[in-house]
Residue, then its C-alpha position, 0 to 999 in steps of 0.5 A: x177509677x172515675x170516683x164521683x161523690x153524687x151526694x153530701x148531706x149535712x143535716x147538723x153542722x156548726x163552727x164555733x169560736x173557742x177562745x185562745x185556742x181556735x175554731x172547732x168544727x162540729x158535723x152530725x148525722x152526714x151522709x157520703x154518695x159515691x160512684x165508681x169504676x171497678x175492676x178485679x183482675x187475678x190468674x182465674x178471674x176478671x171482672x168489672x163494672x160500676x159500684x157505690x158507696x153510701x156512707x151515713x150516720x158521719x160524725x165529725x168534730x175538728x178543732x183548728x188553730x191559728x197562730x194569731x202572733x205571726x207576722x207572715x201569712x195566715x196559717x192554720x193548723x188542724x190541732x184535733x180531729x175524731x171521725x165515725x161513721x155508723x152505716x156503709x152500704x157498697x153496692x157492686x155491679x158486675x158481669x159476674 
């Protein structure tokens, strides 16, 4: 519970227009921070405490696309997407 992302990084991004298809976004080497509450309850144990979360080396690239004949609104529509991460690191703090 209480999860707080403390720290975005995004040393590499770029958006760039692909013609007839859409926008591709393209994220390098970013870097996640979050804190959190957390509790673990079972029949012989029980604790809880604060924990965090660092995730680096991100690596996302997504491609999005809008219809560009529609009459209505604007829409756009997530047509690709391909995520990695190298590193995660969790650090939780207890009682035990």
């Amino acid at each position: 519970s209480r999860i707080h992302v403390t720290a975005i990084e995004l040393p590499s991004a770029s958006i760039s227009l692909l013609p007839g298809s859409g926008i591709e976004l393209v994220i390098g080497n970013a870097s996640l921070t979050i804190d959190m509450n957390w509790n673990i309850r079972t029949w012989m144990f029980k604790d809880s405490g604060r924990g965090t979360v660092h995730i680096s080396k991100v690596f996302v690239a997504a491609i999005f696309s809008t219809p560009l004949d529609n009459p209505g609104p604007t829409s756009i529509s997530l047509t690709s997407c391909r995520t990695t991460s190298g590193d995660i690191d969790i650090k939780l703090n207890g009682k035990s």
